[in-house]
C-alpha positions as CSV (number, residue, x, y, z in Angstrom):
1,X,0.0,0.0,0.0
2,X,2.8,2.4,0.8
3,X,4.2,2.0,-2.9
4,X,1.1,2.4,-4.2
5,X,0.1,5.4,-1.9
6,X,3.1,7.3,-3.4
7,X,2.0,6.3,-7.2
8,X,-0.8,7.7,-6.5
9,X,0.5,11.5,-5.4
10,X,1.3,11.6,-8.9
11,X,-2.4,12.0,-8.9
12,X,-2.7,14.7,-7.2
13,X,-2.2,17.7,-9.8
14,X,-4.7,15.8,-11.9
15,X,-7.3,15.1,-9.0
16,X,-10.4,16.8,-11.1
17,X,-10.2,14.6,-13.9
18,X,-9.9,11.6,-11.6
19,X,-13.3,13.1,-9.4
20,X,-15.2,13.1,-12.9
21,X,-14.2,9.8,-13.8
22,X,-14.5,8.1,-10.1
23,X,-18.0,10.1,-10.6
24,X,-18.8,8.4,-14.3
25,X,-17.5,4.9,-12.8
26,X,-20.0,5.1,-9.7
27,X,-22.5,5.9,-12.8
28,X,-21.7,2.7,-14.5
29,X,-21.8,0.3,-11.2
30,X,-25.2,1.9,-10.4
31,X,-26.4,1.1,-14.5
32,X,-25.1,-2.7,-13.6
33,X,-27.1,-2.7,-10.2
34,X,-29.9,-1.5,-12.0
35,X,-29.9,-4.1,-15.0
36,X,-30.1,-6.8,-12.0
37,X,-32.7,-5.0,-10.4
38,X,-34.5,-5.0,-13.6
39,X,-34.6,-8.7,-13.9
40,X,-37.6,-9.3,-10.9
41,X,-40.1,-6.9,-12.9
42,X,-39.1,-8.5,-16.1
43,X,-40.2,-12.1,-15.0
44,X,-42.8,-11.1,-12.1
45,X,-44.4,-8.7,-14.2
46,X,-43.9,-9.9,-18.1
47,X,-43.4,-13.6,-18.1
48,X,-45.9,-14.8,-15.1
49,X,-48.3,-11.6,-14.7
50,X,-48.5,-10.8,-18.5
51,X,-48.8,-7.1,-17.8
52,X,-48.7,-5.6,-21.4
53,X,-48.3,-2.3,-20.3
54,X,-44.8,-3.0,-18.9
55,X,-44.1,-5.3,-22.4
56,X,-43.8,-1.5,-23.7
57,X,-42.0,0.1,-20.6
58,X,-39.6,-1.8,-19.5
59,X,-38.1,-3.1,-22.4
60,X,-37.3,1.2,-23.5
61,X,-35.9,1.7,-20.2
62,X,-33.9,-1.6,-21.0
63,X,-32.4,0.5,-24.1
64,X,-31.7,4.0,-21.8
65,X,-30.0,2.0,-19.1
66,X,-27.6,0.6,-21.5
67,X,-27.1,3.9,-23.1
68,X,-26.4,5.9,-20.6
69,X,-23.9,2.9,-19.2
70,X,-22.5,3.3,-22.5
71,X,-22.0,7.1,-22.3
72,X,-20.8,6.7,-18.9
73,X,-18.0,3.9,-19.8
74,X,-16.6,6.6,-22.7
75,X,-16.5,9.2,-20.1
76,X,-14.6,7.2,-17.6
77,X,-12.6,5.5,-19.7
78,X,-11.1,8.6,-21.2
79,X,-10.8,10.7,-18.0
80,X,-8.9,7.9,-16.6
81,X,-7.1,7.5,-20.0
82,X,-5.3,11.1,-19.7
83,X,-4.9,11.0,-15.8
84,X,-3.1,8.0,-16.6
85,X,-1.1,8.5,-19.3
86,X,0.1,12.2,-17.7
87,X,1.2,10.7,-14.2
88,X,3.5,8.3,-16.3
89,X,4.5,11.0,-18.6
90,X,5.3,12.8,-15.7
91,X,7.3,9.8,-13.6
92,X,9.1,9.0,-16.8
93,X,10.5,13.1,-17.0
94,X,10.9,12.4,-13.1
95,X,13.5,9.2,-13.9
96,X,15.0,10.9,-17.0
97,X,15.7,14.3,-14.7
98,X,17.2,11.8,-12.0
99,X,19.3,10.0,-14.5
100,X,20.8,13.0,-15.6
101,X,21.9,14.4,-12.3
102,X,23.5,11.4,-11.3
103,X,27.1,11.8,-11.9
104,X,29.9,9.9,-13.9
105,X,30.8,7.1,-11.2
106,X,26.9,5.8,-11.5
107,X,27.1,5.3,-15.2
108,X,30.9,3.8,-14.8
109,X,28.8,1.0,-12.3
110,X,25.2,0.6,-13.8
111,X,25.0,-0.6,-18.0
112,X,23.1,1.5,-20.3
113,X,21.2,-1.0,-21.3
114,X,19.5,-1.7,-17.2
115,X,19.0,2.1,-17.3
116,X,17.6,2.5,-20.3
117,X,14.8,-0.6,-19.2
118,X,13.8,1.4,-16.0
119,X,13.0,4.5,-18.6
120,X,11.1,2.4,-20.9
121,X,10.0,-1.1,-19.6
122,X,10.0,-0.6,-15.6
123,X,7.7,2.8,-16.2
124,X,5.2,0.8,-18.6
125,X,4.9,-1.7,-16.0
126,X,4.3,1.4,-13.4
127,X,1.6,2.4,-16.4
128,X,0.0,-0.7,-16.1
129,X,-0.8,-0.4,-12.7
130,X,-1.7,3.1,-12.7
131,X,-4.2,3.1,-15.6
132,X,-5.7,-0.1,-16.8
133,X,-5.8,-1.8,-13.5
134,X,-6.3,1.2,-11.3
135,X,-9.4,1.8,-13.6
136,X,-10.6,-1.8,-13.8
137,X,-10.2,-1.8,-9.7
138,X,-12.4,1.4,-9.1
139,X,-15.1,0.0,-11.8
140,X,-15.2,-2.9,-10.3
141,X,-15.4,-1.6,-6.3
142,X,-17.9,-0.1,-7.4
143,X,-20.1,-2.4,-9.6
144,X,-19.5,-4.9,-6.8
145,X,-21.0,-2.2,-3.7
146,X,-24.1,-1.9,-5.9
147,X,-24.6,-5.2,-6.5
148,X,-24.5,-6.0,-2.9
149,X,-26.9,-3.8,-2.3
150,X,-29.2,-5.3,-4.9
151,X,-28.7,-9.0,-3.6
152,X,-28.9,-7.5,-0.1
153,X,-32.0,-5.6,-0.9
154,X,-33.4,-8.6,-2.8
155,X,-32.4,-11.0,0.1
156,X,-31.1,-10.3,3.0
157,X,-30.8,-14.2,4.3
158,X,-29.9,-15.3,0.7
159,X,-27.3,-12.7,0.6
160,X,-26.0,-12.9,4.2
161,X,-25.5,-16.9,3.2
162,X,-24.2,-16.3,-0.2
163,X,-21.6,-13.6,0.9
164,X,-19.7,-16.4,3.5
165,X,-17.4,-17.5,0.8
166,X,-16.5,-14.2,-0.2
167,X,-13.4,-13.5,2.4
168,X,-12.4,-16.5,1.2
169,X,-12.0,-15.1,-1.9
170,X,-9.5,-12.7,-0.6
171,X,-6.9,-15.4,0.1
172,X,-6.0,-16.0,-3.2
173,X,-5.8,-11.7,-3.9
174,X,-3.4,-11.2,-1.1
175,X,-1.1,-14.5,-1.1
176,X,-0.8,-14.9,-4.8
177,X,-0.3,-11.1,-5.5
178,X,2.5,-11.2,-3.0
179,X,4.1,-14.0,-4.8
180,X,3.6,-12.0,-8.1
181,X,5.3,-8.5,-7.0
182,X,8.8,-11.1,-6.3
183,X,8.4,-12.4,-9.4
184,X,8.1,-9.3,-11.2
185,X,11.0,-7.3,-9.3
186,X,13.4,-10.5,-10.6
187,X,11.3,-10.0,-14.0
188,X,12.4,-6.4,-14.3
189,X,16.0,-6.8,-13.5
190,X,16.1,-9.8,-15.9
191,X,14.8,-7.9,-18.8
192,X,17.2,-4.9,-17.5
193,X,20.0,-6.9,-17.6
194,X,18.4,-8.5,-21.4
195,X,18.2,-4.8,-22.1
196,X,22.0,-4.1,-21.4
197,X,22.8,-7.2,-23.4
198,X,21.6,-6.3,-26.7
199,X,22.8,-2.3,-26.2
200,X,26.3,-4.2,-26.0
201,X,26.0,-6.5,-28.7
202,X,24.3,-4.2,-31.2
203,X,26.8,-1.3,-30.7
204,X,29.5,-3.2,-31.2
205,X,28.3,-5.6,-33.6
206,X,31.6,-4.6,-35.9
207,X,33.7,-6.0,-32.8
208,X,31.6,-9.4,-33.1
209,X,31.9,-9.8,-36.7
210,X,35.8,-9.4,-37.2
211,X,36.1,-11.9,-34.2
212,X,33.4,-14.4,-35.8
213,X,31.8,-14.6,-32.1
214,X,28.3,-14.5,-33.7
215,X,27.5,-18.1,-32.2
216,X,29.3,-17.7,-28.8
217,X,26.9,-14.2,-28.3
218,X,23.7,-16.1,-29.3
219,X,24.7,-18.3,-26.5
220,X,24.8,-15.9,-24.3
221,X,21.4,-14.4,-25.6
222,X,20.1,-17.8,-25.0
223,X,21.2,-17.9,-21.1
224,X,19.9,-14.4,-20.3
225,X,16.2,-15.6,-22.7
226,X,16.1,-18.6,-21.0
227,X,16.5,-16.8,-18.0
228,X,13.3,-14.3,-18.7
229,X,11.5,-17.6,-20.0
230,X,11.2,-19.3,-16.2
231,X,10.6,-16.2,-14.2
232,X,7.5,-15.4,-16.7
233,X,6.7,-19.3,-16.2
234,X,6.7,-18.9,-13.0
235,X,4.1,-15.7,-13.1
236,X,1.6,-17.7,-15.4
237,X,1.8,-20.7,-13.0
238,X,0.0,-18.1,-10.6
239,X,-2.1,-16.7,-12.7
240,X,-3.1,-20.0,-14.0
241,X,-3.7,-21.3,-10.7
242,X,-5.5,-18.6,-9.2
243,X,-8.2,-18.6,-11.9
244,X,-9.4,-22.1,-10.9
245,X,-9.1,-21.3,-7.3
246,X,-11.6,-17.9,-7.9
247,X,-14.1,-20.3,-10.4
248,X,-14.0,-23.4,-7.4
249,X,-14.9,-20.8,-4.6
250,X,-17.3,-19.1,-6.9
251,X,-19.5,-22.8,-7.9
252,X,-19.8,-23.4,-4.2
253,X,-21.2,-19.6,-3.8
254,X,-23.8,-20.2,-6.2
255,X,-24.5,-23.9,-5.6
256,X,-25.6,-22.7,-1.7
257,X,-27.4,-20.1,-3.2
258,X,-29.8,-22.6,-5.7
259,X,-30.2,-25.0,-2.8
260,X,-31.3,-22.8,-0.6
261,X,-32.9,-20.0,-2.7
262,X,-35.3,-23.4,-4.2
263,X,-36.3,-24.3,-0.5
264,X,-37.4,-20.6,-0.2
265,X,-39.2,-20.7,-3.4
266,X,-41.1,-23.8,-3.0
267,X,-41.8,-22.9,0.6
268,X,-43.9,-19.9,-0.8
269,X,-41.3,-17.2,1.0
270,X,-40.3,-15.9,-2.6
271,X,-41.0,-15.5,-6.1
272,X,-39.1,-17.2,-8.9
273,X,-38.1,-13.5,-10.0
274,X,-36.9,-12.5,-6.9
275,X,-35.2,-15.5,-7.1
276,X,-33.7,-15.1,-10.7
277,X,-33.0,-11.1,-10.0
278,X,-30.9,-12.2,-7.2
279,X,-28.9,-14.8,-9.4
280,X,-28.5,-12.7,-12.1
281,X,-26.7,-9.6,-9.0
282,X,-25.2,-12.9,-7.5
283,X,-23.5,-14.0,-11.0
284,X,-23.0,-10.6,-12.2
285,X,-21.0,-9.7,-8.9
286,X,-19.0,-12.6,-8.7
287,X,-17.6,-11.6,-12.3
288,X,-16.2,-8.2,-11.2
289,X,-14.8,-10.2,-7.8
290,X,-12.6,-12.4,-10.3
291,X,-11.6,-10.1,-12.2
292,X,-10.2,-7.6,-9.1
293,X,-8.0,-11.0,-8.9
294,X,-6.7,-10.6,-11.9
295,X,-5.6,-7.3,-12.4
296,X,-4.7,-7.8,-8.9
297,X,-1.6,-9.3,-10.6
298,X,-1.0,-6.8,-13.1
299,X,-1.2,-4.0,-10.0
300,X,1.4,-6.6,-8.4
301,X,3.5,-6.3,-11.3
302,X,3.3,-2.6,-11.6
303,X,4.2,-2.1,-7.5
304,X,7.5,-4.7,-8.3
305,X,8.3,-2.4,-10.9
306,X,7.6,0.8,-9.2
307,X,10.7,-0.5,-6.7
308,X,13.0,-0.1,-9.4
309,X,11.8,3.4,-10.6
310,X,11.7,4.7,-7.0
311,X,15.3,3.6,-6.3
312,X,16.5,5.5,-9.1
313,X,14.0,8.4,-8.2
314,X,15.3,9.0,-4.5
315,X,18.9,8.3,-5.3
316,X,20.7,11.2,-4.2
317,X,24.1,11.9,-6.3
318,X,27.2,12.1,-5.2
319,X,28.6,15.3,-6.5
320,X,25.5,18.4,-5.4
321,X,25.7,21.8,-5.2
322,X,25.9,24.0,-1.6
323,X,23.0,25.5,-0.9
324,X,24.7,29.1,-0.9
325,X,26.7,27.6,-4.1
326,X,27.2,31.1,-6.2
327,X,27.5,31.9,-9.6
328,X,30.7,31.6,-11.7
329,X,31.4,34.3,-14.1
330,X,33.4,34.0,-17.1
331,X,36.8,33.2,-15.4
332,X,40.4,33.6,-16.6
333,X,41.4,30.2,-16.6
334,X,43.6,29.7,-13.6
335,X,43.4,26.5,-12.1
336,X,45.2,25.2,-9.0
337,X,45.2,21.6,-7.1
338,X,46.0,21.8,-3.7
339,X,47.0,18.3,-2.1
340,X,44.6,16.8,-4.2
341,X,43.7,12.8,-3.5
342,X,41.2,11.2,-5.1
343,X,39.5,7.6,-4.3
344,X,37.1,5.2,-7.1
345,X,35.4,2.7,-4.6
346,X,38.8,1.1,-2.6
347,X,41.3,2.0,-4.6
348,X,42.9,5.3,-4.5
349,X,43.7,6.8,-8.2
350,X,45.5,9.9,-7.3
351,X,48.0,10.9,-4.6
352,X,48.8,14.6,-2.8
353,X,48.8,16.3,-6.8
354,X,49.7,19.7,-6.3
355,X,49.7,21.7,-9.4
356,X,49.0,25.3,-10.3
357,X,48.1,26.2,-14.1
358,X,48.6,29.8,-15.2
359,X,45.8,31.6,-17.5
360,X,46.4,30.7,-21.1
361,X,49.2,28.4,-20.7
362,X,48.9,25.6,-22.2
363,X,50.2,22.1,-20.5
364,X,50.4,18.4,-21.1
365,X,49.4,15.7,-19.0
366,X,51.4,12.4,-20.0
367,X,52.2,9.1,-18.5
368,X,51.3,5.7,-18.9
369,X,48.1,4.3,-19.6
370,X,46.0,4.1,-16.1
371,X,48.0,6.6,-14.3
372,X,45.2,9.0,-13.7
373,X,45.4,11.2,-16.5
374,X,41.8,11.7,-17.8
375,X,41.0,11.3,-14.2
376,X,42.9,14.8,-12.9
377,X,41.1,16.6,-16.2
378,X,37.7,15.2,-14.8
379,X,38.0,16.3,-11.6
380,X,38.2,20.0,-12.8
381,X,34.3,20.3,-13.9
382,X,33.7,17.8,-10.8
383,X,32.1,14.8,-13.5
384,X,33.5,13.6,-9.9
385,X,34.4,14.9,-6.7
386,X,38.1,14.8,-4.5
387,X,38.9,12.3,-1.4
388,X,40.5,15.5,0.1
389,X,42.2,18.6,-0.8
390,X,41.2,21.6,-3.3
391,X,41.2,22.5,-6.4
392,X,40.4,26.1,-7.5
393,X,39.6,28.9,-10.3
394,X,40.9,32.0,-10.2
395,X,41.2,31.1,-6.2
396,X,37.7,30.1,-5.8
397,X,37.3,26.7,-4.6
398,X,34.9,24.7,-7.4
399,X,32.8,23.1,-4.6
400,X,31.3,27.1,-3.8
401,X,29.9,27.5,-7.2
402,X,26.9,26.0,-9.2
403,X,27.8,23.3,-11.5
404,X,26.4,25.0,-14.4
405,X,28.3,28.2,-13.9
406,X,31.6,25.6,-13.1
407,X,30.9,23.8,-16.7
408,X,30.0,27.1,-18.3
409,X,33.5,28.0,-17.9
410,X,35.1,24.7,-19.7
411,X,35.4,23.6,-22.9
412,X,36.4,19.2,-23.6
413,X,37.1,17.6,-27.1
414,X,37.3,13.8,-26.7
415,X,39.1,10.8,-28.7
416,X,35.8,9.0,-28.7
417,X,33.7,11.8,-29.8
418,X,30.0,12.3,-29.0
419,X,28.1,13.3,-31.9
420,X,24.5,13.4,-31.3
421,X,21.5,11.8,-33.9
422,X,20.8,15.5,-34.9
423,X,21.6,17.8,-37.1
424,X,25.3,19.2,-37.7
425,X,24.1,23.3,-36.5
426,X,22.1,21.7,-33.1
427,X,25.3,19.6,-32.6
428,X,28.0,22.6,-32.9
429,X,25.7,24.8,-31.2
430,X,25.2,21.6,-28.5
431,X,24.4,23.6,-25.0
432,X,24.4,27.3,-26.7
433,X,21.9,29.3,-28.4
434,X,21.4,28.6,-31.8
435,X,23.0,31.2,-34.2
436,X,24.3,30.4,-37.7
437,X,26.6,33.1,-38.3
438,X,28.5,31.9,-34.8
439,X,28.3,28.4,-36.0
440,X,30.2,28.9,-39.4
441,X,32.5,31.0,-37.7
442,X,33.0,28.2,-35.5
443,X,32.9,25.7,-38.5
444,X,35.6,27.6,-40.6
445,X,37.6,27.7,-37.8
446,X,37.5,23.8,-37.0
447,X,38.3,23.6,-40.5
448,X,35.5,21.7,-41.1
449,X,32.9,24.4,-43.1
450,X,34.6,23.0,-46.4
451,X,33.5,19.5,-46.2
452,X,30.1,20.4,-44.0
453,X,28.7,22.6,-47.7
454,X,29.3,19.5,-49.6
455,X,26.7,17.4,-47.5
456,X,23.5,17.2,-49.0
457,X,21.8,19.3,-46.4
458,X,24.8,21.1,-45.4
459,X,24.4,22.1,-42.0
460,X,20.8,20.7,-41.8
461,X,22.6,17.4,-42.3
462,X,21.7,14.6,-39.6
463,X,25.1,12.8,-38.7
464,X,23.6,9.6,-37.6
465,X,24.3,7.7,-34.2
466,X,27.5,8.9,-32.8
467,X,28.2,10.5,-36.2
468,X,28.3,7.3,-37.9
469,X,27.6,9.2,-41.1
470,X,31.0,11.0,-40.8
471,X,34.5,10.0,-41.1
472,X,36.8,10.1,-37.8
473,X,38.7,13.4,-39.2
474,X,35.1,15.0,-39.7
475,X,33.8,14.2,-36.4
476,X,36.8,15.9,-34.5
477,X,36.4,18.6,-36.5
478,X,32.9,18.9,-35.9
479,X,33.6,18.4,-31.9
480,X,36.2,20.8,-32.6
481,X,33.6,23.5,-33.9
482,X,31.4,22.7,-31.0
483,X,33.9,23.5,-28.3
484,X,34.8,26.9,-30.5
485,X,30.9,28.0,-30.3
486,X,31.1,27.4,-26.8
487,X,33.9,30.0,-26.3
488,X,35.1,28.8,-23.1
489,X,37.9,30.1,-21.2
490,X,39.4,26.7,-20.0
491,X,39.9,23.9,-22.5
492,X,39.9,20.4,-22.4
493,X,41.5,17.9,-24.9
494,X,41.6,14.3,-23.8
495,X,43.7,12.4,-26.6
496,X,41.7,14.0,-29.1
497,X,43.7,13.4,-31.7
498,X,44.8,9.5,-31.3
499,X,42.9,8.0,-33.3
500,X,43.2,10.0,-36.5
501,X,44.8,8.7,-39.4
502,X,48.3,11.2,-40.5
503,X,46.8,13.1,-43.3
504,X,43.1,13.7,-40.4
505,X,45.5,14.1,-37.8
506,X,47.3,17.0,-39.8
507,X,43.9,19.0,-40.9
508,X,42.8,18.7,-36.8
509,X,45.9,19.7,-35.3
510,X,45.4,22.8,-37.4
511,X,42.1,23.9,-35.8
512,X,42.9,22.7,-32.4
513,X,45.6,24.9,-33.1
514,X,43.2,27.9,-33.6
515,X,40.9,26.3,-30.8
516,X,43.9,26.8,-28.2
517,X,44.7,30.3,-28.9
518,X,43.7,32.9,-25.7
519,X,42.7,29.6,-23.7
520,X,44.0,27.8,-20.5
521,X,44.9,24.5,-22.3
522,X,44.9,21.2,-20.8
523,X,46.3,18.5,-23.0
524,X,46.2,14.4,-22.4
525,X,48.4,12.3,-25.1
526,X,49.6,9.3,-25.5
527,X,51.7,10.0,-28.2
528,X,54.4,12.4,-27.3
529,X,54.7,14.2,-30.7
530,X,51.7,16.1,-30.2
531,X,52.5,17.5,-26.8
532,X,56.7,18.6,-27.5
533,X,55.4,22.4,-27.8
534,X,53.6,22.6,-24.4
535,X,54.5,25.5,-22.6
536,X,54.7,22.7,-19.7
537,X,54.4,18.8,-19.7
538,X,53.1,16.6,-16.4
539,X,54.2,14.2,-16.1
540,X,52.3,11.5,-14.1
541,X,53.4,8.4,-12.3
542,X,51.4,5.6,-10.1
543,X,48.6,8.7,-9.5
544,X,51.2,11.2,-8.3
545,X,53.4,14.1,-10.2
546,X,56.6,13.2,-10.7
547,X,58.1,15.7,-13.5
548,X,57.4,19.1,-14.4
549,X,59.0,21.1,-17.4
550,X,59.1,21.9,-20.5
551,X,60.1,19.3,-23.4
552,X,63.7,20.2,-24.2
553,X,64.4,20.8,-20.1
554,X,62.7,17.4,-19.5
555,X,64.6,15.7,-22.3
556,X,67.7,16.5,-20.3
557,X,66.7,15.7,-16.8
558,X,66.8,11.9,-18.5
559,X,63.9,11.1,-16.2
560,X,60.7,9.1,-16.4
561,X,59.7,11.5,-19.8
562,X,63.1,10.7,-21.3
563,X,62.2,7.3,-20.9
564,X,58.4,7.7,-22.1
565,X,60.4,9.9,-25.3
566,X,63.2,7.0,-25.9
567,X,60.2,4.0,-25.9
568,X,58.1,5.4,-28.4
569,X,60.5,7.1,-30.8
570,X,62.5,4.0,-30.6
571,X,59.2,2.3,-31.5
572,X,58.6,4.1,-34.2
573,X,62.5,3.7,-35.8
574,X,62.0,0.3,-35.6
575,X,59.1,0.5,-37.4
576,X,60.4,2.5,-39.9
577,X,63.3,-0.1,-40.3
578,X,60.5,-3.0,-40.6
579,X,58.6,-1.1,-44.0
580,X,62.0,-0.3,-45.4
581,X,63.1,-3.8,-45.2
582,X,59.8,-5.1,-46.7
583,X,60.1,-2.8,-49.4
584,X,64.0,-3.7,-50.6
585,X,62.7,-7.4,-50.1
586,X,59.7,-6.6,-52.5
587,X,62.0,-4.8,-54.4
């Protein structure tokens, strides 16, 4: 009940609708109590009195009832229909809003896939139980009080001896629907976890087709269907069950009732049509008893769902703003860590970084792979938050201002770059006012305006997922144009240049080139060739500092750079060696 109680707050801002339709519902349980009422004057007074007069009334008032049910059941249904529908339009905004406060660390622990099934699947179960069955329960509360009172108004004894079995008929409600909400919590997660299957497979279905592991992920499709296949077996062994149960309980209600509605009859205490108008309230209200079983199941569902939305609904990030958090105007770009540490889960990433960046100097951040170096860039538009320490802009510490204001204020081009399913203008101007002028600028800038007016729609042209429809070298570029638009004081480029062929490679570092100019400039590389003109190069070891300088200076200090310098351009010597030996030997 507590679940449901807090579904049903969602109600609230839609509680006039929902008075009119619990008002047309009441309407159609009185038409149903009413067309078993009906039944005693139809027999008593048409069949074994022959009144002809009434073989003209009651029939017409036999047509109104039913129309006026019929007006009443549109009425209800579509009040109920748009309170419905707008409480889980407005829990499915209330999910999406939670997602997107949640910071990086949540979607580093939970797949896409599982949270992509509580947006879509969880909240159509929630949907479920809200609409259909909510409405189905209230119709049926209420066709079942008036037909009480019919049977009770009919025959009091009859109905006081017919009406024993009915708590009876609660046991199977309550224990199976208990059973059900288990089953469909383990139902939800299966399907979540089915969800984040085939968002892994599908997105890197080019992965599973140079490895020929077609077979090997059916497999596992099979395990995780197979899976779905006996918790859902399990659900319609319930349901399957409690149908009989409702239809046993129900032949032993009515077989009383003949027994000992004929003794009255034949005694002379009552008329067949009394009988037969009771029977027909009788049968008629043990129809709307079964079927509160059923969607009794389907509410059941809904609640064991509703556990999965509210989880994500009351999960409070990590990283949240002060309450006196102030605004951050546009800054000058000088950043500082002050015995910095920072901690993911148990194991602690960085160690007592100190480091002071001046405005519009550009540095390098190099090292190893897993070091900590895209981690020390993340932590400056706190995506997450320090262990201990401080790290500041122009000597305000970022935990004082709003994150908006913070992010405002920062720039970041990617290796793996996020291109939106949109058009090239909405994706450059991505988190700015749209202005074309400002975008082309941007775009001639990037270097990318050339190859953007050759598109078919120019810059109306829809890249695709991720940019799919665009080659590597284009989306940088475009990325490129995005973080120009932006116009942000601090920038951020996190290898965004690795995977780019030479000739790509070339064209990019010419607009990141233009991108840098005037900005604070952080730069993580792998490959040490694109970082030698640094104004200063980090250099990062086991999650700690340990060189500073610039490239020539560190070159000499025949540290861990030197080392880093020495690996790779001996790598790529040898490499050199390798294609001129194939090519004499082809020669």
């Amino acid at each position: 009940m507590v679940a449901y109680l807090r579904l049903l707050q969602f109600v609230k801002p839609y509680r006039f609708k929902l008075a009119l339709a619990m008002i047309f519902m009441s309407l159609v349980a009185a038409t149903n109590g009413l067309t078993a009422y009906i039944v005693k004057p139809v027999l008593d007074k048409i069949f074994f009195e022959k009144n002809a007069e009434m073989l003209y009334i009651i029939p017409f008032a036999v047509i109104l009832l039913y129309l006026c049910k019929g007006i009443f059941e549109y009425l209800q249904a579509y009040l109920m229909g748009f309170v419905g529908q707008k409480v889980v339009n407005d829990i499915r905004n209330l999910v999406f809003d939670s997602l997107q406060r949640q910071p990086l660390s949540f979607f580093d622990k939970v797949p896409t896939g599982a949270n992509i099934s509580r947006v879509i699947n969880d909240v159509n179960q929630v949907q479920t139980a809200i609409t259909d069955s909510f409405t189905a329960v209230m119709k049926d509360a209420f066709s079942i009080f008036a037909l009480i009172f019919v049977v009770f108004y009919r025959d009091w004894k009859l109905a006081t001896v017919a009406l024993v079995i009915l708590p009876f008929s609660a046991y199977p409600i309550v224990s199976f629907g208990k059973k059900l909400r288990k089953i469909s919590v383990n139902t939800q997660r299966t399907v979540a976890r089915l969800t984040s299957f085939l968002h892994e497979t599908i997105t890197g279905q080019r992965i599973v087709k140079a490895f020929s592991m077609e077979e090997y992920e059916n497999q596992r499709f099979k395990v995780e269907n197979d899976n779905l296949f006996k918790i859902n077996l399990k659900r319609y062994k319930i349901r399957a069950l409690s149908h009989p149960v409702m239809e046993v309980l129900g032949g032993i209600a009515i077989g009383v009732v003949i027994w000992y509605g004929g003794r009255q009859i034949i005694a002379g205490h009552s008329t067949p049509g009394n009988f037969f108008s009771f029977t027909a309230a009788l049968l008629m209200l043990y129809e709307p008893i079964k079927r509160l079983n059923k969607e009794n199941h389907s509410i059941q569902q809904g609640l064991g769902a509703s556990q999965r939305v509210f989880e994500l609904i009351d999960r409070e990030p990590e990283i949240i703003e002060k309450k006196d958090a102030v605004h951050l105007h546009r800054v000058q770009g000088i950043i500082e860590f002050k015995d910095v540490f920072f901690k993911y889960e148990d194991k602690m990433i960085l160690k007592n970084v100190n480091l002071k960046i001046n405005r519009n100097e550009v540095i390098a951040i190099v090292g190893q792979s897993g070091v900590g170096k895209t981690t020390l860039v993340n932590l400056i538009p706190r995506f997450y938050d320090i262990a201990s320490g401080l790290i500041k802009i122009d000597d305000v510490d970022i935990r004082d201002v709003t994150l908006n204001s913070l992010r405002d204020n920062i720039a970041l081009v990617t290796q793996d770059v996020i291109l939106f399913n949109d058009t090239i203008k909405n994706n450059i101007a991505y988190g700015v006012e749209v202005d074309m002028a400002k975008i082309e600028e941007a775009a001639r800038t990037a270097y990318a305006h050339e190859f953007i007016t050759k598109l078919s729609k120019s810059y109306d042209t829809v890249v695709g997922e991720k940019g799919a429809r665009l080659s590597g070298g284009q989306k940088q570029r475009i990325a490129i144009a995005r973080a120009l638009h932006k116009n942000a004081p601090i920038l951020i480029l996190d290898e965004a240049t690795s995977s780019l062929d030479t000739v790509s490679e070339l064209e990019v570092q010419k607009a990141l080139e233009n991108l840098m100019k005037g900005r604070t400039t952080i730069i993580i590389a792998h490959r040490l060739s694109t970082v030698m003109n640094a104004d200063r190069i980090i250099v990062i070891d086991g999650g700690t500092i340990v060189q500073e300088g610039a490239h020539a200076q560190l070159i000499q200090a025949d540290g861990p750079y030197k080392k880093l310098y020495d690996l790779q351009f001996r790598d790529n010597e040898n490499k050199k060696i390798i294609k001129l030996g194939k090519r004499a030997k082809n020669e």
